[in-house]
N, C-alpha and C positions, 0 to 999 in steps of 0.2 A: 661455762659448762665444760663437760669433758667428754674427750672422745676415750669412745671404752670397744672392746670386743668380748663380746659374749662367744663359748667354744659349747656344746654341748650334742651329742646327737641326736636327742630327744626333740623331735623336729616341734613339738607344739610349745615345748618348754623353751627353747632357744626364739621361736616369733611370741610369745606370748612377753617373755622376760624384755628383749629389745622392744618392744612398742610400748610398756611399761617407763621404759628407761628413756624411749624417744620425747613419751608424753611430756616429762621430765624436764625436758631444755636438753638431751645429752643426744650427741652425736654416736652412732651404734653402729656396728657391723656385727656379722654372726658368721661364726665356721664349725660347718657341721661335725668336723675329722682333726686331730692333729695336723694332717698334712694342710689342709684348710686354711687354719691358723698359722701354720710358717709361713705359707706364701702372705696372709695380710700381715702380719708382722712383719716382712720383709719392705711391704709396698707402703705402711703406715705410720706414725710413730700415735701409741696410744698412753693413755695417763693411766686404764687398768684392762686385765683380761682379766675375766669372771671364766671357770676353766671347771668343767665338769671332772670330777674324779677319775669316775669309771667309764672309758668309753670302748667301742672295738677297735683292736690293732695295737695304736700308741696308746696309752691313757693319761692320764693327767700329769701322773708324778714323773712318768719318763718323759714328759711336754717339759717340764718344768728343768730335767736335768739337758736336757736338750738346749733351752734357752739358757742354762747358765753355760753352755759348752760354747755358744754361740757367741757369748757376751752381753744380750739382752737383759738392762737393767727393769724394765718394766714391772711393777704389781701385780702380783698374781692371786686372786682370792680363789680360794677351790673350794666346789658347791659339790654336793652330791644328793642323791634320791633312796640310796642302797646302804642296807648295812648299819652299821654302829661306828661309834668312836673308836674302838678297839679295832674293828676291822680294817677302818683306813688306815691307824697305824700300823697293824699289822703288815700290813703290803707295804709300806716304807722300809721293811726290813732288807726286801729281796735287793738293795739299793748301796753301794759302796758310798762313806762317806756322807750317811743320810740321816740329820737330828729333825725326827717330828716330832709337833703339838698337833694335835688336832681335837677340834670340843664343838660343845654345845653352848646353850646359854648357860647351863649350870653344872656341867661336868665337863673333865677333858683327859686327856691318857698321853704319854709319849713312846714315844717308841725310834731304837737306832742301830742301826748294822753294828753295833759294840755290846749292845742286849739285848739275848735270846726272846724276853717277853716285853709283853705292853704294859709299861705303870702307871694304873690310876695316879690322876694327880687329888691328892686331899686338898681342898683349900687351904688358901693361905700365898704364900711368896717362892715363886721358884725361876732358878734360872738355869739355861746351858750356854756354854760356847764351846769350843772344837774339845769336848770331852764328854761324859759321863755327866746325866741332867746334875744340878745342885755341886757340881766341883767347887771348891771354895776358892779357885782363883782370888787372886787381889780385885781383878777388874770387877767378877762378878759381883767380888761381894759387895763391892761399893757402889754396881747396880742396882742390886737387889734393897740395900740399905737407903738409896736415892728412892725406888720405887715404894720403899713400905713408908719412908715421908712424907710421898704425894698422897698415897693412905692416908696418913693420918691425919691430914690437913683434911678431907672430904671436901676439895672443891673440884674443880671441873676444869685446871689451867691447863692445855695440851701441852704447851710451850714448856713447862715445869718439867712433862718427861723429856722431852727434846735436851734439857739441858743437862738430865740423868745421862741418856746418852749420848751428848757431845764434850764429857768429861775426856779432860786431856791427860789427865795426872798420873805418872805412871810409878808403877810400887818401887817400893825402896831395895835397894839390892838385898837387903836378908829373906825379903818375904815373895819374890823370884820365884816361879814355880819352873820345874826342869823337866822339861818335855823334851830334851834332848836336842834342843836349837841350840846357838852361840847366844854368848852373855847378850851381844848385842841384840840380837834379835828377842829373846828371851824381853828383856827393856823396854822394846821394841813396842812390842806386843801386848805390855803388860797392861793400858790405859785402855778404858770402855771404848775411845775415839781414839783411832790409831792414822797419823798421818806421815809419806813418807813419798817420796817420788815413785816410788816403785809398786807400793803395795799401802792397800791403807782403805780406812772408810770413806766408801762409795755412795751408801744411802742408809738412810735410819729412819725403821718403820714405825708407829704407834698403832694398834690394832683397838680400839674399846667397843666392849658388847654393853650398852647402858642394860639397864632396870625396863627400861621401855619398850624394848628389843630392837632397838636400834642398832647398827654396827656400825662404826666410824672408823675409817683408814687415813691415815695423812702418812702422809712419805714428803723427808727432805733429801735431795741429792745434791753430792760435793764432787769440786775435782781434787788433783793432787795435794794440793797445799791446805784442804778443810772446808775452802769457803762455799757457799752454798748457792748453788745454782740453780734448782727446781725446786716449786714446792706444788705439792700436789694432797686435797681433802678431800675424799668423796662418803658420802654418807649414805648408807640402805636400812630403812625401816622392812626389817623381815615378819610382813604379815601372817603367811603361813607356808604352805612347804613349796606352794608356785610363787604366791605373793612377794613380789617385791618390786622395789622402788628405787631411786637412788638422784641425789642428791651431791654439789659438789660446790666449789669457792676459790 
């Protein structure tokens, strides 16, 4: 089972959610405050923080820039009570260097300090990396064309996206996109799985919202050279807007 930290100020939400989770088999902590959460994040290592959006003070999404400041690889799912899709992305805006998704079970919107508004997403296949959602990168596209595969197969293999994203192949010098790096780096870069001593894939998430309303997170983590070192699946059946459960392997 896994050990998780529930973040939420909602003092009945945060003991209702954890004895939920306790029932479970899972090992739980709770922090009522951002500052809360650093200090167990300091004293812990956990496999997810379940991380309330909107709280006073810090909230969620400067939690979340804080632990990437930090170095904290950890999972972070962010829940919220308030508001719309559009509005959580909205506030991602006020954020240097910041590409959101945020959705429902059947809608979702983006939103990035590169543009001014929030875009419905229409169904269908969409991707971003360090640009503008849908850039036609080489990597992405060969993402995106890995992901509409797993489509069309209609099975259930997780391991099939894993393999989407631990593509190593990087584009051919013509089709280089020029971001104003060196060739090398440009190269570099150009493959879904980027490996290198210095800089390179860390972790690769698969997020699935089933038909069921189930959510499923699996997270693999690598060190320098690619190989894989953690692997981490937890699963929450979202009853209804306290309802929840969670599940892991």
């Amino acid at each position: 089972m896994a050990r998780l930290l529930v973040v939420d100020d909602d003092h009945a939400f945060r003991l209702s959610t954890a004895a939920l989770l306790r029932a479970d088999g899972h090992e739980v902590d709770v922090a009522p405050d951002a500052s809360a959460a650093v200090l167990a994040l300091g004293a812990h290592a956990y496999d997810l923080v379940l991380l309330d959006l909107r709280m006073p003070g810090i909230d969620g999404i400067q939690l979340v820039e804080t632990l990437r400041i930090r170095g904290e690889s950890v999972p972070v799912l962010m829940i919220s009570g308030y508001g719309t899709v559009e509005s959580a992305v909205r506030g991602s805006t006020r954020y240097n260097g910041f590409n959101l998704v945020a959705g429902q079970a059947t809608i979702a919107a983006f939103g990035s300090n590169r543009t001014p508004d929030v875009q419905p997403l229409r169904r269908g296949i969409h991707g971003v990396s360090n640009a503008a959602l849908d850039t036609p990168w080489p990597k992405l596209v060969r993402a995106k064309s890995g992901l509409a595969a797993w489509v069309k197969r209609e099975d259930d293999d997780i391991d099939a996206l894993f393999d989407v994203l631990a593509d190593r192949v990087r584009a051919p010098e013509e089709a280089l996109p020029n971001t104003g790096l060196t060739p090398e780096w440009e190269r570099l870069l150009s493959a879904p799985f980027i490996v290198s001593a210095d800089y390179g894939t860390r972790c690769s998430t698969v997020l699935v919202v089933g038909r069921n309303g189930t959510v499923a997170l699996h997270e693999r983590t690598f060190d320098a050279s690619g190989t894989r070192t953690e692997r981490t699946d937890v699963s929450f059946p979202l009853e209804n807007e306290h309802g929840l459960g969670a599940r892991s392997r």
